[in-house]
C-alpha angles and dihedrals in degrees: 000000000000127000080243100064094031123087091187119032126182122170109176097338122163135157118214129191127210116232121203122176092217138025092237097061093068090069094036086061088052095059097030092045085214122115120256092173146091128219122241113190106201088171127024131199098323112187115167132122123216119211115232111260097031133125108220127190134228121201134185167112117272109276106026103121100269109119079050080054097048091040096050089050085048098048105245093105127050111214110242084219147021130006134308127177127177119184130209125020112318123218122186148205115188129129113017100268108003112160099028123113108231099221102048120077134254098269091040089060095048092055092056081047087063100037086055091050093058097246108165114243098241076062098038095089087046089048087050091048095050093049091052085049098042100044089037094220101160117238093262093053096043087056093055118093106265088243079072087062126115107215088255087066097047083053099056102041087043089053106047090042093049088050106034086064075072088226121201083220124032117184120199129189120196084311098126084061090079138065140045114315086242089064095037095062091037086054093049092048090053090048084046091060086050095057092046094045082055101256117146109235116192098207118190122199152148087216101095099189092057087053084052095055113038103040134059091198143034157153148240124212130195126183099334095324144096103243105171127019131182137065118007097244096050085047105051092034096058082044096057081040083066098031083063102044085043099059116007094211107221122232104267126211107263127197122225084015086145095029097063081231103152097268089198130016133179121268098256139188128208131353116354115228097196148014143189108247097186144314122227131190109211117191132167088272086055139250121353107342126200085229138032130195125238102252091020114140110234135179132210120207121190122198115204128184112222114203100161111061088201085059106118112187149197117190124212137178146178135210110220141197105234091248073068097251108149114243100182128356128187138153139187101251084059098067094010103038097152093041104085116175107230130170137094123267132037124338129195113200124172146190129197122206109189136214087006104224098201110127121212111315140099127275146179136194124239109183136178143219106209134169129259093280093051090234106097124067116227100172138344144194113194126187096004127133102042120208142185121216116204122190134188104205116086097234115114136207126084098283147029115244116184118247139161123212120230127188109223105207 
């Protein structure tokens, strides 16, 4: 890919830090001439070019050399080797608050935002007023010094500062994690305009559904490299491959697992629009049996509790092992995008899944409540409704897949 085409371009390019284990020997290798320090590599040999107007994906362990990554795109950090070109205005969100001078206050922060970014000073008042409206810090808050700040705050003024500049490239690490659920799916809808209006935006996560779901490419990185490069689905899924056979989570005790009581809910700020009321799996033999039959039909009905009449809504759900792996997963943005439910009270919503192919095993639901988008997560109930699948064929596995037999010769 030409520079011409690329927005972020990076041929070679690693950062390495010096390590001494005192201060001292630093001066002591200027006089010696002789080295007192290890190498640490937090980014080797990155080559790798990102289209304008793409939404690229960055996925990880802590620590592997993804926030370098981020910096030296956004220009905070020099690569010790190789080239990196980034073309168009750059905004960023790193770490939660970088940039802003603790002492001053919110508005005098977002006016060295817009004298950084170059705003002229005849737009500088309508680019203030833009990031109050936009962050929806109210006039009290935006005159306190930004130490003040909850990290809710920081979110939402970093964020409306870094996108009101209108960037060609907008990086964002882990931002979008904090905040009330409100500003996060404002936040996404605003990256979501960005994307449609053609900006590349480089978006960093450990949600991975997000990650799904925003961005056609991405990369893994492992220990300062770029270990796996291509489409965003063949990426993420080799890196939650890694992630398993890393670390074997164990089956954690989870209350109301026979309840259909939520077992585990985002962390959430301010009214709730919506809930999960409960989830039922209705079969011939009746509601929520003990045991199912392979090829059995089933249905899942999910009852969800509307507050907010604005609340427009997608349900998923997965059907899980009960080590948690996911079996099957849908959701109704996915077949349905542009068919949001909406309206307040009480909404039943079911999916049958015929002739059920699970062999004998345990398994448990998870299901989410998510926003029109399907971005956004309004409520969740992971690992609820155990069932037990019982076969009577001798195959094994976890599920049935159709096959004929043939004698060659």
């Amino acid at each position: 890919m030409n520079d011409v085409a690329s927005a972020i371009s990076l041929n070679g390019v690693g950062k390495v830090y010096r390590i001494y284990s005192n201060p001292f020997d630093r001066i002591r290798e200027i006089f010696s001439g002789k080295s007192r320090h290890a190498q640490h590599w937090a980014l080797r040999a990155a080559t790798l070019d990102i289209a304008k107007g793409e939404t690229f994906g960055l996925v990880g362990e802590n620590g592997a050399g993804k926030s370098t990554f981020l910096k030296l795109v956004a220009g905070t950090l020099k690569p010790s080797v190789g080239r990196l070109q980034v073309h168009g205005r750059v905004a960023a969100l790193l770490e939660l608050g970088a940039g802003f001078h603790p002492e001053e206050s919110g508005r005098e922060n977002v006016m060295l935002m817009a004298a950084m970014n170059g705003i002229p000073a005849s737009q500088t008042d309508d680019y203030i007023r833009e990031v109050v409206a936009f962050s929806e810090l109210s006039a009290d808050v935006i005159e306190r010094p930004v130490k003040t700040y909850s990290s809710g705050m920081f979110m939402r003024l970093a964020f409306s500062a870094a996108t009101a500049v209108d960037p060609d490239v907008l990086v964002i690490d882990e931002a979008l994690s904090v905040g009330d659920m409100h500003f996060q799916k404002k936040s996404l809808d605003r990256i979501m305009r960005f994307r449609e209006r053609g900006k590349t935006v480089l978006f960093c996560s450990h949600n991975l559904y997000q990650v799904r779901s925003l961005c056609s490419r991405a990369i893994w990185m492992h220990h300062g490299e770029v270990r796996e490069s291509g489409d965003t689905e063949g990426v993420v899924t080799a890196y939650e491959s890694y992630e398993r056979a890393k670390d074997k989570p164990a089956l954690a005790e989870t209350s109301g697992a026979l309840t259909g009581e939520p077992a585990s809910k985002p962390v959430r700020a301010g009214s709730i629009p919506a809930r999960i009321a409960d989830v039922l799996i209705e079969t011939p033999d009746g509601i929520n049996p003990a045991t199912i039959a392979t090829f059995q039909s089933i249905r899942i009905i999910f009852e969800v509790d509307i507050f907010d009449p604005d609340c427009r809504f997608h349900i998923g759900f997965a059907i899980t092992r009960n080590d948690r792996e996911n079996v099957f997963g849908s959701a109704t943005h996915f077949d349905f995008p542009e068919q949001a439910f909406s309206g307040s009270g009480l909404h039943r919503i079911a999916v049958r899944i015929p002739d059920l192919p699970l062999l004998s095993g345990d398994y448990m639901l998870s299901v989410y409540l998510l926003d029109d988008t399907g971005l956004q997560v309004i409520d969740m109930a992971e690992a609820i409704r155990p069932f037990r699948v019982l076969q009577t064929k001798r195959e094994f596995g976890f599920m049935y897949m159709p096959h004929q037999w043939e004698r060659q010769g």
